[in-house]
N, C-alpha and C positions, 0 to 999 in steps of 0.2 A: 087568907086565901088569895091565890094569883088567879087573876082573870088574862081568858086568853086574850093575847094580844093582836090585835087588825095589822090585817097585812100590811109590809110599807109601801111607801108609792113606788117607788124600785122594784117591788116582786108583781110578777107577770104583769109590766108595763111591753106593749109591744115597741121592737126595736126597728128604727130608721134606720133602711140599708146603709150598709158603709159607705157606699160611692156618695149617696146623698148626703149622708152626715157629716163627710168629709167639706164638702161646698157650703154647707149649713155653717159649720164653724168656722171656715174661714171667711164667709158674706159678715155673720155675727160677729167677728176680728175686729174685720174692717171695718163696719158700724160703731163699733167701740171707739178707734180709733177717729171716726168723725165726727161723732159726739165729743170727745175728749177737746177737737178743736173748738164747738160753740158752746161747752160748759166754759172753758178757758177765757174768750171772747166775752161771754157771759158777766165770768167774773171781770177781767178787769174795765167792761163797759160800767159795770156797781161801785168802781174805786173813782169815778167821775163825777164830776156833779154837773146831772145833764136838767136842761128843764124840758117844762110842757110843752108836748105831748112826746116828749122822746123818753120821759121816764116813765110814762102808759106803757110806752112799747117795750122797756126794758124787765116791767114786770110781767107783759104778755110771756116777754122769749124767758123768763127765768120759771113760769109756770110750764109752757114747753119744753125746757131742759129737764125739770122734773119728773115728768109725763112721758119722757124718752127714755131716759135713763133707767127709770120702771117695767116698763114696756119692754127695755134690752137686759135688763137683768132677768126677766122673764121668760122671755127666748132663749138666752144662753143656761138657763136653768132647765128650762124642757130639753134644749138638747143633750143637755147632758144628763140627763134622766132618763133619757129616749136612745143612748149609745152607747152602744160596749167599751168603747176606747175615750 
């Protein structure tokens, strides 16, 4: 026996105007693209071998980087969940 299946998150999610969806995607672009600069930075500060307390600080920014990077995949997921285009 098939059991019915729950709606997906796509059917009747309400949609973000176009004008705004449109600035949404591209703030979200550009977020990518300045994450991209301090995941980068990131890594090759980890190809160093820095001492105390500057490798506190580099596992602070590599817990930040993760934390970001989640956070914007999350964003760009509701937008596009949230857009017709």
């Amino acid at each position: 026996m098939n059991e019915p299946k729950a709606p997906s998150q796509g059917t009747n999610v309400e949609k973000i105007p176009e004008d705004i969806s449109v600035e949404m995607r591209r703030i979200a672009h550009d977020l990518s693209n300045a994450l991209e600069i301090i995941v980068q930075t990131s890594y090759l500060l980890s190809t160093t071998e820095l001492k105390e307390p500057a490798s506190d600080w580099l596992r602070m920014l590599d817990g930040g980087v993760e934390k970001a990077l989640k956070l914007n995949l999350s964003l760009r997921t509701y937008i596009k969940e949230h857009t017709t285009s």
